[in-house]
C-alpha positions, 0 to 999 in steps of 0.5 A: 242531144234533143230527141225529136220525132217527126209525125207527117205523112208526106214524104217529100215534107218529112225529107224537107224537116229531116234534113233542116234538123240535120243542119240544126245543132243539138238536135237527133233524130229518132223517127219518122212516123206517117200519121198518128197511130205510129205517132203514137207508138214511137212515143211510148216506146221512145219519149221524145223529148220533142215533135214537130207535127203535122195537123193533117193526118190520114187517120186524125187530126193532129190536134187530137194527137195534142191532147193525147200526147200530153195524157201520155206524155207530159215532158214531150214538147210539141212544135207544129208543122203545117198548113192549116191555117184557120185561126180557129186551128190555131187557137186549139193547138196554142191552147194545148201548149205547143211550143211553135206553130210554123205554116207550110212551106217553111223557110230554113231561117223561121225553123232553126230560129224556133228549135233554137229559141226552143233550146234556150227554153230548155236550158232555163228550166233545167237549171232554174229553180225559181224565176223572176218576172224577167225570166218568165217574160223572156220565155213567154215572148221569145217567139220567133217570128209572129204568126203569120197564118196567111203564110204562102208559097213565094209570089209565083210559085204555084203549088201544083205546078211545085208538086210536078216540078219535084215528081220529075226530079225525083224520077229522075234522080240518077242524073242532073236536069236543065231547066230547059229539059224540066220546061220542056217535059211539063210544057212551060217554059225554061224561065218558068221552070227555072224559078220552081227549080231555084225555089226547090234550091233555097229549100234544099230540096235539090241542089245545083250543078255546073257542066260544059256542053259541047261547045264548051258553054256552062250548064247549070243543072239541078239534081235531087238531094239524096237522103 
């Protein structure tokens, strides 16, 4: 198993890489730290074999952790996770060697894609012992997908509508919410709050329900996925 160490200090994203790598095989777990000195205890103490890390830290920035980790660490690989998308940040981090640069908010299919691609790259140098140019042109240009650093939320989604979608599911946990409740607590409409709760299904952020009223209609309700 890979040991891998988050470092975001989101919470809500943390949960949404937490439990994409839980779907991924060969993957474990082994922290989640909120922002860089934490990063940097769990990898002395730990040493993972991979992080996935984030640029925008409260106390610096992730691509000053880049150089850090590769004095402290030189076996521990590195997959960014984030929404910086300045070319600029982009160019710093690839020049500090990460394996994969993945802007936020990431889709389930590009983040198993790039921690397979990633064990791939693994297997070849641990039983390698000499390459051919072949080898080293598979594992230079295996990337997942290109770059893409104008990379957006979905065509109607809007983030600071997202963000108060997912606080009233999340003060809401205990029980399933209709997409005309949801509407009708933030003050939009249930088609508008109904396509913000889909966006957080197909990220797995929430999960659905179907119920019967009353009358015996079904209610599709969407609730909170616990950890």
């Amino acid at each position: 198993m890979i040991e891998v160490l988050i470092i975001e200090d989101d919470p809500r994203v943390a949960e949404i890489n937490r439990r994409f790598l839980q779907k991924t095989a060969g993957y474990q777990l082994i922290g989640i730290a909120k922002n860089k000195q934490e990063g940097l205890e769990w990898l002395k103490v730990m040493q993972p074999q991979l992080v996935l890390l984030d640029i925008y830290l409260p106390d610096g920035k992730g691509l000053d952790l880049i150089w850090e980790i590769r004095k402290q660490a030189n076996d521990t690989d590195i997959i960014i996770i984030s929404a910086a998308d300045q070319m600029d940040i982009v160019q710093e981090a690839l020049r500090g060697g990460v394996f994969d640069y993945l802007v936020k908010p990431v889709m389930f299919e590009r983040f198993a894609s790039s921690l397979e691609n990633y064990i791939q790259h693994r297997k070849v140098f641990s039983k390698a012992k000499k390459v051919d140019q072949n080898q080293l042109d598979s594992l230079l240009f295996t990337q997942a997908a290109p770059l893409d650093p104008l990379h957006q939320l979905p065509k109607g989604i809007d983030r600071v509508t997202l963000d108060k979608v997912i606080e009233s599911m999340r003060s809401n946990q205990s029980q399933g919410l209709t997409a005309e409740y949801v509407g009708g607590q933030l003050g939009m409409s249930r088609s508008t709050a109904r396509r913000y709760l889909e966006y957080l299904v197909s990220i797995q952020l929430i999960r659905t329900d179907q119920s019967y009223g009353s009358i015996g209609r079904p209610e599709r309700k969407y609730l909170w996925v616990s950890s």
